[in-house]
Backbone atoms as SQL, in Angstrom:
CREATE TABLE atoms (id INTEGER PRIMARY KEY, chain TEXT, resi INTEGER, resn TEXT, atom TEXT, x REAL, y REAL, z REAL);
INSERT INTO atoms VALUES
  (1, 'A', 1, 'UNK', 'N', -3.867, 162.951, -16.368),
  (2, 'A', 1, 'UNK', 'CA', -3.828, 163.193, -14.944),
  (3, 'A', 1, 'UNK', 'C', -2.921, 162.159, -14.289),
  (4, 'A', 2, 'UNK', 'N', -2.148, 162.853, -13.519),
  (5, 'A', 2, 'UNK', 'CA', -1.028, 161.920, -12.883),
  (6, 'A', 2, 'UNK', 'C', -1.265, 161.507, -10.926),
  (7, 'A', 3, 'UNK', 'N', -1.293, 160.891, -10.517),
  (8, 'A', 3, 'UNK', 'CA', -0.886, 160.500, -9.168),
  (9, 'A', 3, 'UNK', 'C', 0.206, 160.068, -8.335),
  (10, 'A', 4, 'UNK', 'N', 1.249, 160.217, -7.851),
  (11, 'A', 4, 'UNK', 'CA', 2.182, 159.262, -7.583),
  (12, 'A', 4, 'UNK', 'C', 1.407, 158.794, -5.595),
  (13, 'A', 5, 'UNK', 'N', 2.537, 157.230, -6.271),
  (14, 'A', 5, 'UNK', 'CA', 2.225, 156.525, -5.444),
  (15, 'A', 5, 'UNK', 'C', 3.094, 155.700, -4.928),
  (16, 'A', 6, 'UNK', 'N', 3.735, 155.780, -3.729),
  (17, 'A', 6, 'UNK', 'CA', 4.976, 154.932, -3.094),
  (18, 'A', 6, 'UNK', 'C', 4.422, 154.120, -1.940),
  (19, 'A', 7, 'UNK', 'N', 4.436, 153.111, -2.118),
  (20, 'A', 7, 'UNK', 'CA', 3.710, 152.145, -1.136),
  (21, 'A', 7, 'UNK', 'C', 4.527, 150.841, -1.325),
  (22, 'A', 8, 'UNK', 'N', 4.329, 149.387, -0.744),
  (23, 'A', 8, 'UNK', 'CA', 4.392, 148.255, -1.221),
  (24, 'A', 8, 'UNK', 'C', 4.524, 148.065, -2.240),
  (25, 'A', 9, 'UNK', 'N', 4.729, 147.021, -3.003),
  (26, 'A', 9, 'UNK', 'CA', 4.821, 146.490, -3.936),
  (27, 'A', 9, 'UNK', 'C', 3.425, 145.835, -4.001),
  (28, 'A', 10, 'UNK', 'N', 2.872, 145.902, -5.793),
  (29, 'A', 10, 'UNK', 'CA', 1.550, 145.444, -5.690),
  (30, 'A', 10, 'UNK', 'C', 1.300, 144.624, -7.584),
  (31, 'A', 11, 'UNK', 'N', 0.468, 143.739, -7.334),
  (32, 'A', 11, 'UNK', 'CA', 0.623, 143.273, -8.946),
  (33, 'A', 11, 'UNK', 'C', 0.058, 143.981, -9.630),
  (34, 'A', 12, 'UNK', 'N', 0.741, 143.689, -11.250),
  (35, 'A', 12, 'UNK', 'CA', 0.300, 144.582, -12.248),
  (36, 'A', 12, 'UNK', 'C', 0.379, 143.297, -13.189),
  (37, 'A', 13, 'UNK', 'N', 0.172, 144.032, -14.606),
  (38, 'A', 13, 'UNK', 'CA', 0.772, 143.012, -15.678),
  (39, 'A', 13, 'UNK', 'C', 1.079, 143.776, -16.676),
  (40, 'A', 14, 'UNK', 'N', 2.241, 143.251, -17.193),
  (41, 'A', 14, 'UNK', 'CA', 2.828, 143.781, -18.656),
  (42, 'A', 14, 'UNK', 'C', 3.041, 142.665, -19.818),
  (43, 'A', 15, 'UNK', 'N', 2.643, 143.941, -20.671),
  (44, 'A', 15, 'UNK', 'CA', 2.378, 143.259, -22.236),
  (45, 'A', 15, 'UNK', 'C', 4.123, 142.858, -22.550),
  (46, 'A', 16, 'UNK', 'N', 4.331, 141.899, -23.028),
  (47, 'A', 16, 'UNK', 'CA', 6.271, 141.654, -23.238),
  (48, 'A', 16, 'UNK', 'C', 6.058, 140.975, -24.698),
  (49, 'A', 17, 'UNK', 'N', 7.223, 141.057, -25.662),
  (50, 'A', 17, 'UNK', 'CA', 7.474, 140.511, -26.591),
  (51, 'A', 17, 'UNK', 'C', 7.653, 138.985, -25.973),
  (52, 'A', 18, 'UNK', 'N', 7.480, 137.991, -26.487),
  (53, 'A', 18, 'UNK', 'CA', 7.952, 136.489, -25.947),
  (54, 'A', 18, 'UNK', 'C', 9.007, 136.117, -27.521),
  (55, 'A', 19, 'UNK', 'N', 10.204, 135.780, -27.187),
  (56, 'A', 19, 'UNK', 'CA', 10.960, 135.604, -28.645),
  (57, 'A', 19, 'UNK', 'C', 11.003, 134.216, -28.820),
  (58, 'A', 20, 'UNK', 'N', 11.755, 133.447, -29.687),
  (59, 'A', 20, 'UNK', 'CA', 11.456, 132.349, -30.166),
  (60, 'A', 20, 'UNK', 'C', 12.374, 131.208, -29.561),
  (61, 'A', 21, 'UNK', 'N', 13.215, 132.075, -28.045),
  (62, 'A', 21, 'UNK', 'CA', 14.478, 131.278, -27.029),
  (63, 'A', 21, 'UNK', 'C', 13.602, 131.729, -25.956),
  (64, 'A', 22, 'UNK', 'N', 12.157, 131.759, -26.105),
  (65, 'A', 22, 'UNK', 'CA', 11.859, 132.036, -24.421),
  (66, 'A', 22, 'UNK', 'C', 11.910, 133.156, -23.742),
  (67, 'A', 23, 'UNK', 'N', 12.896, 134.074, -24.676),
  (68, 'A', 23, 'UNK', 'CA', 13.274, 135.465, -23.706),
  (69, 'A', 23, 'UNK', 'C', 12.165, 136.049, -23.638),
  (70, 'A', 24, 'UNK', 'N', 12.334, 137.357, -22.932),
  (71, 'A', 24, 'UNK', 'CA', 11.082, 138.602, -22.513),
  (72, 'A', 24, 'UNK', 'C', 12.009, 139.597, -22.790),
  (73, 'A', 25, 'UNK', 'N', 11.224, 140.393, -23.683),
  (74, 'A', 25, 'UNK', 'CA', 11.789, 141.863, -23.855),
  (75, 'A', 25, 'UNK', 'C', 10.411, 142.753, -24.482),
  (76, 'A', 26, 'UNK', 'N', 11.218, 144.209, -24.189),
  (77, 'A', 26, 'UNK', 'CA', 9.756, 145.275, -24.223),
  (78, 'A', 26, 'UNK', 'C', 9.348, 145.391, -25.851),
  (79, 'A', 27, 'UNK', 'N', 8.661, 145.875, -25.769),
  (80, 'A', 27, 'UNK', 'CA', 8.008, 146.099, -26.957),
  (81, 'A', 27, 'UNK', 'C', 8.462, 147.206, -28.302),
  (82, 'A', 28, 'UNK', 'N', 8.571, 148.249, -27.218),
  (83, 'A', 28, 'UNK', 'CA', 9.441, 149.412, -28.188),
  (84, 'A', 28, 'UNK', 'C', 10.324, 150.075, -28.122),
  (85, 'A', 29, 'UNK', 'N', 10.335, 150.291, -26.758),
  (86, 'A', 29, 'UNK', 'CA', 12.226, 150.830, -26.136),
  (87, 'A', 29, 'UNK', 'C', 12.666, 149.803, -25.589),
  (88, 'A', 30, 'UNK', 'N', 14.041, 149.933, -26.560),
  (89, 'A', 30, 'UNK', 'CA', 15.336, 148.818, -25.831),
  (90, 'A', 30, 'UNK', 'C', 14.854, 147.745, -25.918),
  (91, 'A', 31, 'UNK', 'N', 14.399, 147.430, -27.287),
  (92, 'A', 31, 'UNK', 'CA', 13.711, 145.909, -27.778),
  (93, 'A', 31, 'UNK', 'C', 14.505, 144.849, -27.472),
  (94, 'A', 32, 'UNK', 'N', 16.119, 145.305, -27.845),
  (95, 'A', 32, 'UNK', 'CA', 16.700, 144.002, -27.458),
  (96, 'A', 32, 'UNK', 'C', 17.272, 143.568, -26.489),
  (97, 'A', 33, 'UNK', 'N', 16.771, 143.868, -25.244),
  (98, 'A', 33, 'UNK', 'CA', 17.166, 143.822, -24.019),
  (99, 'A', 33, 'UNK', 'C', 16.591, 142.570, -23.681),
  (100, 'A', 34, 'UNK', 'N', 17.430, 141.804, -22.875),
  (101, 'A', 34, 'UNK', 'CA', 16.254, 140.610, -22.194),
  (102, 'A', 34, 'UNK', 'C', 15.952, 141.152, -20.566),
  (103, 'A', 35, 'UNK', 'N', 14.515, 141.215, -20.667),
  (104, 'A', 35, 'UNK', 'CA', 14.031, 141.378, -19.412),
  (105, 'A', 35, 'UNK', 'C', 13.724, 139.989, -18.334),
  (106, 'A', 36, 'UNK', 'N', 14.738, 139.676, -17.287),
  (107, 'A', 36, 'UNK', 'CA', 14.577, 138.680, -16.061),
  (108, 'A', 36, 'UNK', 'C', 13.333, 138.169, -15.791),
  (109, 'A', 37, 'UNK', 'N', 12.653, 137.372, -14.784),
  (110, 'A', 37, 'UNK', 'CA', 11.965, 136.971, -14.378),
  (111, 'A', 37, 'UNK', 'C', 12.795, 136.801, -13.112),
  (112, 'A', 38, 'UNK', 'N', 11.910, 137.197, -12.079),
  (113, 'A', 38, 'UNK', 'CA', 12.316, 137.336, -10.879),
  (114, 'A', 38, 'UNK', 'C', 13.227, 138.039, -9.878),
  (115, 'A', 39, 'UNK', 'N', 13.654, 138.719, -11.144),
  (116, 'A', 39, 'UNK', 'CA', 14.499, 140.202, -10.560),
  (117, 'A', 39, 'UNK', 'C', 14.241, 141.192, -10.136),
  (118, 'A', 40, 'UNK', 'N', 13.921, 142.246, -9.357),
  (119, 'A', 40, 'UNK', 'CA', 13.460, 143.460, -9.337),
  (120, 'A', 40, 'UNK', 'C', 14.597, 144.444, -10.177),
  (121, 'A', 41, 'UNK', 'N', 13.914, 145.569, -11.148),
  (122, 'A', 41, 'UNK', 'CA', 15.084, 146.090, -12.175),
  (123, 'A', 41, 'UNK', 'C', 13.919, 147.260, -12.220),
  (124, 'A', 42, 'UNK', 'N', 15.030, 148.840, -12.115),
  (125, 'A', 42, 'UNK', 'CA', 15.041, 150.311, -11.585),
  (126, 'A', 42, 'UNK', 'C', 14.722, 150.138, -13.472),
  (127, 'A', 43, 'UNK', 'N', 13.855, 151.517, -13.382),
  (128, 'A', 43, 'UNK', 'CA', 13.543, 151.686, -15.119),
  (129, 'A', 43, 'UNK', 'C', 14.504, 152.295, -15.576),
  (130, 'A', 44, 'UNK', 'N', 14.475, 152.454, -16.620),
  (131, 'A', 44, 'UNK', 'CA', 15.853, 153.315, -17.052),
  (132, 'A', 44, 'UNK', 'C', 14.597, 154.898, -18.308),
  (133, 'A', 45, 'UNK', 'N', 14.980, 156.241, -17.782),
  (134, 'A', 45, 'UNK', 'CA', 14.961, 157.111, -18.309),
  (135, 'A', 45, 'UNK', 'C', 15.457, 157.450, -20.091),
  (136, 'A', 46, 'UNK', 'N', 14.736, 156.607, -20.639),
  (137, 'A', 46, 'UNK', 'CA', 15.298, 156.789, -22.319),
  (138, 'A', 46, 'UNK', 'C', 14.276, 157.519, -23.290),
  (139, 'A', 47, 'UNK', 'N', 14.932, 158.389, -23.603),
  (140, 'A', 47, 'UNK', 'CA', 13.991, 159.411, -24.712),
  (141, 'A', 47, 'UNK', 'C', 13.995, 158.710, -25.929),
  (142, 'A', 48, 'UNK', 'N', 13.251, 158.387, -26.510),
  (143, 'A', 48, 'UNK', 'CA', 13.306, 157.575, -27.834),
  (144, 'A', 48, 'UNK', 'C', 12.160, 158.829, -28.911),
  (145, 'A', 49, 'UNK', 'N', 12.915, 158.966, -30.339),
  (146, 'A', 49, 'UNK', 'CA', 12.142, 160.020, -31.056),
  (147, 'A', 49, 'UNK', 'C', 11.190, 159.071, -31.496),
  (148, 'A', 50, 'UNK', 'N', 9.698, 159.476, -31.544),
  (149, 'A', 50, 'UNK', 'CA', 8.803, 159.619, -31.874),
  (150, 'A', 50, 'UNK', 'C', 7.595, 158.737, -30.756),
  (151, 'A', 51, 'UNK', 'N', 8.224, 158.833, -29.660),
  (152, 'A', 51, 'UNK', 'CA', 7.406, 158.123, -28.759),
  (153, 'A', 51, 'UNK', 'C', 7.266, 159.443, -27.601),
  (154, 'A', 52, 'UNK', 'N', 6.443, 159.264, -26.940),
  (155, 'A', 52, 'UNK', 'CA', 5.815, 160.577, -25.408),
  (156, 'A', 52, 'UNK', 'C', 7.009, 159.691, -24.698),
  (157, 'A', 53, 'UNK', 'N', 7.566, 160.852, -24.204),
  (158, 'A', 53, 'UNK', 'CA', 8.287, 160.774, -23.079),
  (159, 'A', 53, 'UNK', 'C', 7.228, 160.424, -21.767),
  (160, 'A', 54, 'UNK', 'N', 7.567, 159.171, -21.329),
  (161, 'A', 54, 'UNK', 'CA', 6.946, 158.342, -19.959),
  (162, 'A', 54, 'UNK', 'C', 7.579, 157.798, -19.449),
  (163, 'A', 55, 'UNK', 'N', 8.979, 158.373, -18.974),
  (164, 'A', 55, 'UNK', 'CA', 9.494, 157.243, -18.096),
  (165, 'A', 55, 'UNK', 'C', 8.748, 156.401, -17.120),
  (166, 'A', 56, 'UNK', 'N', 9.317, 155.141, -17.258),
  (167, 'A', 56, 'UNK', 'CA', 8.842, 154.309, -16.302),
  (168, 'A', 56, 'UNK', 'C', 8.328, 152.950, -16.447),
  (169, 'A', 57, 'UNK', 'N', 8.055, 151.999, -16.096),
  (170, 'A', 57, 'UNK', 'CA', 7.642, 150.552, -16.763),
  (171, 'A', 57, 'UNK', 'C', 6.606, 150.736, -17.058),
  (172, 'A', 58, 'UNK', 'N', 5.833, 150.587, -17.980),
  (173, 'A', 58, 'UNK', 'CA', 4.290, 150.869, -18.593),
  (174, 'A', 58, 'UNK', 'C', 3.878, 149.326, -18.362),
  (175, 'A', 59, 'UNK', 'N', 2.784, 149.478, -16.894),
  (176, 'A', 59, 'UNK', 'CA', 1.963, 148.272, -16.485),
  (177, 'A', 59, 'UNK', 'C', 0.395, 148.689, -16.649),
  (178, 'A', 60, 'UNK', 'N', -0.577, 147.934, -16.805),
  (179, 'A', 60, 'UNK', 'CA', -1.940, 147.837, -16.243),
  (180, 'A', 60, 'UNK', 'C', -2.301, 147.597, -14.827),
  (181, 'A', 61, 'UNK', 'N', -3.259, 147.347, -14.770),
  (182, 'A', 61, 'UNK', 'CA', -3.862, 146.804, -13.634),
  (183, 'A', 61, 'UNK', 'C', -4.472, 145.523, -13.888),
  (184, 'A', 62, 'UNK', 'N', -5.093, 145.316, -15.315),
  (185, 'A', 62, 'UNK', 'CA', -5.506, 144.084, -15.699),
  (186, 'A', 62, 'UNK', 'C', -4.756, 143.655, -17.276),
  (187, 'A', 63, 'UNK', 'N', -4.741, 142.468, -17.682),
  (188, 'A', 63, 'UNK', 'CA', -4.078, 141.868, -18.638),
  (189, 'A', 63, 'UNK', 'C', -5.194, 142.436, -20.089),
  (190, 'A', 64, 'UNK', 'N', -5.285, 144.166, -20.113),
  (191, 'A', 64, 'UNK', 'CA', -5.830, 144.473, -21.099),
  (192, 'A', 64, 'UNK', 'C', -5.332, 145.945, -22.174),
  (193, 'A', 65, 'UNK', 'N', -4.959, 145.835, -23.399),
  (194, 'A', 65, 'UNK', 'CA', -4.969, 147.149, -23.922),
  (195, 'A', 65, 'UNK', 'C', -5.419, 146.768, -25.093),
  (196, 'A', 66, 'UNK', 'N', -6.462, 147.342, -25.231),
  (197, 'A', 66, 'UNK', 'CA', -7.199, 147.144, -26.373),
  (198, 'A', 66, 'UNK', 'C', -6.445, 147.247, -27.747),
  (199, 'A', 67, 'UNK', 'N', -5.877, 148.532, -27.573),
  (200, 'A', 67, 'UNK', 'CA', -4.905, 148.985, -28.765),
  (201, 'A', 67, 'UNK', 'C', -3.578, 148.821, -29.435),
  (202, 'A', 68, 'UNK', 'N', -3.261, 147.425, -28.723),
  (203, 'A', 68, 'UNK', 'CA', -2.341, 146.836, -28.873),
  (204, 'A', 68, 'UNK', 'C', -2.519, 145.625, -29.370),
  (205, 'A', 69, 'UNK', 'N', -1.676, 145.134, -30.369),
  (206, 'A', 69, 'UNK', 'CA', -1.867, 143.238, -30.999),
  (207, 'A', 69, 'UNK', 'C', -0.780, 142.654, -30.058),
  (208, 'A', 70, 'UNK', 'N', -1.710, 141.288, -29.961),
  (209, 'A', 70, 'UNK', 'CA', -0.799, 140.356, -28.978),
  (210, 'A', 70, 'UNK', 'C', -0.109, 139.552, -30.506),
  (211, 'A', 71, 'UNK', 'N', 0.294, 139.404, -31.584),
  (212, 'A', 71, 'UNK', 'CA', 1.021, 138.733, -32.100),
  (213, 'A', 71, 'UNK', 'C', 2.667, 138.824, -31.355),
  (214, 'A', 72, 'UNK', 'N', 2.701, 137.614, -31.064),
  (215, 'A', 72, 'UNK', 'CA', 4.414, 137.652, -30.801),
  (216, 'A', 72, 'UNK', 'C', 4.420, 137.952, -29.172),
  (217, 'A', 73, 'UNK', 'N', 3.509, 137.965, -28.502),
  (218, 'A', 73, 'UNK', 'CA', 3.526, 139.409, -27.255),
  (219, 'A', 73, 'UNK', 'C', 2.159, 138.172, -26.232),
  (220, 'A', 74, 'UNK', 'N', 2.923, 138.729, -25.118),
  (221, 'A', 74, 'UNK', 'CA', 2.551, 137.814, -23.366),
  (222, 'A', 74, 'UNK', 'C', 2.139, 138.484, -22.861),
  (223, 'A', 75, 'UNK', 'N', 0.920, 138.366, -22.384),
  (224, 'A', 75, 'UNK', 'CA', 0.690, 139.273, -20.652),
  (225, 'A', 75, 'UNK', 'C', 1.625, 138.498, -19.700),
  (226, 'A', 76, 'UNK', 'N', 2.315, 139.410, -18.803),
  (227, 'A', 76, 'UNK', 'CA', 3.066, 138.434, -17.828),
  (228, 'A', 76, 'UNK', 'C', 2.629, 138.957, -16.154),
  (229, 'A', 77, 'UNK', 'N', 2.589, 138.552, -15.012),
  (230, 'A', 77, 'UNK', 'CA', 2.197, 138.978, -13.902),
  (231, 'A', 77, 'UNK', 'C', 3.394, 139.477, -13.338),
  (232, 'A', 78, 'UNK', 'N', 3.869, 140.632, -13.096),
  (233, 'A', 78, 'UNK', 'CA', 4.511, 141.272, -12.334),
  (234, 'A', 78, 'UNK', 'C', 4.310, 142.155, -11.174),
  (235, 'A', 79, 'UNK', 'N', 5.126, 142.470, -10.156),
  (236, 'A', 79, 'UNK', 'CA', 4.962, 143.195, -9.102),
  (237, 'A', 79, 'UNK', 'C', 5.796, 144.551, -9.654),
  (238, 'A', 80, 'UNK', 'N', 5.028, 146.122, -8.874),
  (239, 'A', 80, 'UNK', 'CA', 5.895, 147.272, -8.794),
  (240, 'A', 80, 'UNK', 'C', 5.575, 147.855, -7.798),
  (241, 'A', 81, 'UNK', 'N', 6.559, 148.928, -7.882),
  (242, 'A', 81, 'UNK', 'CA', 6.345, 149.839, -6.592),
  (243, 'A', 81, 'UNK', 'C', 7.193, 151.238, -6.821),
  (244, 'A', 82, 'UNK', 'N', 6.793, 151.809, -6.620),
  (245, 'A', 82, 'UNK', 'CA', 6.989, 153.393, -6.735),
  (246, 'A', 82, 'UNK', 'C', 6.348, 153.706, -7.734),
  (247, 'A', 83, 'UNK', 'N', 5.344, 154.097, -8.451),
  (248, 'A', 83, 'UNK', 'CA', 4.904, 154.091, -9.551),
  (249, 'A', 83, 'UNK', 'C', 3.599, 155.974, -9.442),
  (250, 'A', 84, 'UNK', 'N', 3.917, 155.709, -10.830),
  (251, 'A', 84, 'UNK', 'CA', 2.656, 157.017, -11.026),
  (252, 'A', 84, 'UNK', 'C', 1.429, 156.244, -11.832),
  (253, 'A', 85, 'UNK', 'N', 0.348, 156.869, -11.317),
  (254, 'A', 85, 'UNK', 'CA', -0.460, 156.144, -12.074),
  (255, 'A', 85, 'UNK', 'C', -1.158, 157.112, -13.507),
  (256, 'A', 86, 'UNK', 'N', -1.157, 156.649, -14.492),
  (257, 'A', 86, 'UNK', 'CA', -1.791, 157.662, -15.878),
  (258, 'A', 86, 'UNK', 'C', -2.885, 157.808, -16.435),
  (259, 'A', 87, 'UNK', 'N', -3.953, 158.306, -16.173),
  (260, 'A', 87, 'UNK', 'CA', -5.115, 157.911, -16.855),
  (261, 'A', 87, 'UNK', 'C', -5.047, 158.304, -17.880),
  (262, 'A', 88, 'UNK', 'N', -5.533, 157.344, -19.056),
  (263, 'A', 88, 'UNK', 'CA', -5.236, 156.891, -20.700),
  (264, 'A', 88, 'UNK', 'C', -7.109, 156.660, -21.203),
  (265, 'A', 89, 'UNK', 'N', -7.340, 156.567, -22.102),
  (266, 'A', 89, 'UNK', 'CA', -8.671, 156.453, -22.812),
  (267, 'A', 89, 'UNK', 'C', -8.573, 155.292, -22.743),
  (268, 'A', 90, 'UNK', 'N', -10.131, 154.637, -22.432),
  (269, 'A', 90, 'UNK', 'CA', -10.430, 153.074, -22.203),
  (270, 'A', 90, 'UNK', 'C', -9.527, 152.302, -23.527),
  (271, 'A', 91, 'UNK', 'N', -10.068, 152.800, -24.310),
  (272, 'A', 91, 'UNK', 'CA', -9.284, 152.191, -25.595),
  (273, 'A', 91, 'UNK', 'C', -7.725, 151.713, -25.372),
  (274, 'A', 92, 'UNK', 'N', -7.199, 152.530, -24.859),
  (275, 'A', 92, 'UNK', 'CA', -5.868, 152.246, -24.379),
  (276, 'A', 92, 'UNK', 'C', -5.355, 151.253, -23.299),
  (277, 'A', 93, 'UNK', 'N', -6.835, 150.918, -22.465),
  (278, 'A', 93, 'UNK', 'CA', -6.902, 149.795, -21.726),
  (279, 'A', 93, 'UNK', 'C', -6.776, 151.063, -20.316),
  (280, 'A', 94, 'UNK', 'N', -6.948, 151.964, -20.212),
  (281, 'A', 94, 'UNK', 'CA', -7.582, 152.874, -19.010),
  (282, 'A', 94, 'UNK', 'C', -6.894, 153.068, -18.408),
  (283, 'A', 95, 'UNK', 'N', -6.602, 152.880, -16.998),
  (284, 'A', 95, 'UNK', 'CA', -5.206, 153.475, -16.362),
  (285, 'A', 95, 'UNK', 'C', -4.042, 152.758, -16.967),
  (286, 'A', 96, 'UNK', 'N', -3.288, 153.135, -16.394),
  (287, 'A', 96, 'UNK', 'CA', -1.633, 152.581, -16.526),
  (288, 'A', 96, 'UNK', 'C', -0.542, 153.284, -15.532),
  (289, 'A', 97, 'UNK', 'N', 0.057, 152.164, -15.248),
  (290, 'A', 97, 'UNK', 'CA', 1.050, 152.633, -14.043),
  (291, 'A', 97, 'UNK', 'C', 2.226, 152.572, -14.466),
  (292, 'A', 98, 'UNK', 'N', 2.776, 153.651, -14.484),
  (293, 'A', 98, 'UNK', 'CA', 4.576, 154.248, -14.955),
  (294, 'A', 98, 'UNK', 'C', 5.414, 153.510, -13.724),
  (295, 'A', 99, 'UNK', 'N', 6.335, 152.516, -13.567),
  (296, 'A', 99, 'UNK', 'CA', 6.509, 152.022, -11.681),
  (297, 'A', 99, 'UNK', 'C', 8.071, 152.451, -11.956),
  (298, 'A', 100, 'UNK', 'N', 8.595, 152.738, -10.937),
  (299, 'A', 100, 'UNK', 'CA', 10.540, 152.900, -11.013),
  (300, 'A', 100, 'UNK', 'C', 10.637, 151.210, -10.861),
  (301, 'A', 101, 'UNK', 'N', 9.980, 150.609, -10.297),
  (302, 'A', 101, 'UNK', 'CA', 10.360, 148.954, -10.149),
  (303, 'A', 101, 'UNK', 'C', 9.830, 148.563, -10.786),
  (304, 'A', 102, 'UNK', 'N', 9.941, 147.321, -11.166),
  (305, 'A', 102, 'UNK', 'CA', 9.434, 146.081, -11.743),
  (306, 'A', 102, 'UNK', 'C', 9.778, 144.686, -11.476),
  (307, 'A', 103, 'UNK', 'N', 9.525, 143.578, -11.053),
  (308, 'A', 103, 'UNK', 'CA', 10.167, 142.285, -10.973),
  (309, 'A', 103, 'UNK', 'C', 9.067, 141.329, -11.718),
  (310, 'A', 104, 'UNK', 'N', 9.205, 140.561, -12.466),
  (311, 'A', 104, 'UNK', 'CA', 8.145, 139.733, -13.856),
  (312, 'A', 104, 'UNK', 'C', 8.289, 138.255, -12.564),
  (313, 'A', 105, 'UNK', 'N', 7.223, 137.779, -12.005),
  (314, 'A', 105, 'UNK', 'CA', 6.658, 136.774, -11.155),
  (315, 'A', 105, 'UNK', 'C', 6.832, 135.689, -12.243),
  (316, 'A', 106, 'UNK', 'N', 7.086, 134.664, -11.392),
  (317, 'A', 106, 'UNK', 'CA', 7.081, 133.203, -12.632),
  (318, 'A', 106, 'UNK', 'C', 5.817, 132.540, -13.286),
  (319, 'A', 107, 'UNK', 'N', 5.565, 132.423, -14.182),
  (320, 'A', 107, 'UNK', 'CA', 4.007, 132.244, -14.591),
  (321, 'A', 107, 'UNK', 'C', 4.259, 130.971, -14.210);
């Protein structure tokens, strides 16, 4: 079940690879990208085979997905805005918000 939602900007948090220079990058699309801190950055629409098509920054609401290992990997506090929200099985860590924005806040 989907919602969209265009409002303010509001915090979330995303799970990020942390590499071994400090960088931030995603997890499974466009791994080797370095993702900013303190930038606001538009998602980018990429079909990758064998993953559900979801465009959009894949955030929580809280620093939780069960079904995921933090080896190697940060919760970081970020802000979005324009976003859909997804309801996912608790296991999955429960909602999740697809956002066209993203900007990663300075821990």
């Amino acid at each position: 079940m989907e919602r969209l939602h265009i409002q303010d900007p509001i915090v979330a948090y995303k799970l990020m690879r942390i590499r071994k220079n400090g960088t931030l990058g995603s997890l499974f699309i466009k791994r080797k990208a370095i993702i900013p801190v303190g930038i606001w950055m538009e998602s980018e629409d990429i079909k990758t085979p064998g993953y559900a098509h979801r465009p959009g920054w894949h955030v929580t609401r809280s620093p939780n997905a069960p079904h995921l290992k933090m080896n190697g990997r940060i919760w970081v506090k970020v802000m979005v805005k324009d976003f859909v929200e997804l309801i996912r099985p608790e296991a999955q860590g429960g909602v999740w918000w697809l956002a066209k924005w993203l900007k990663i806040l300075p821990q």
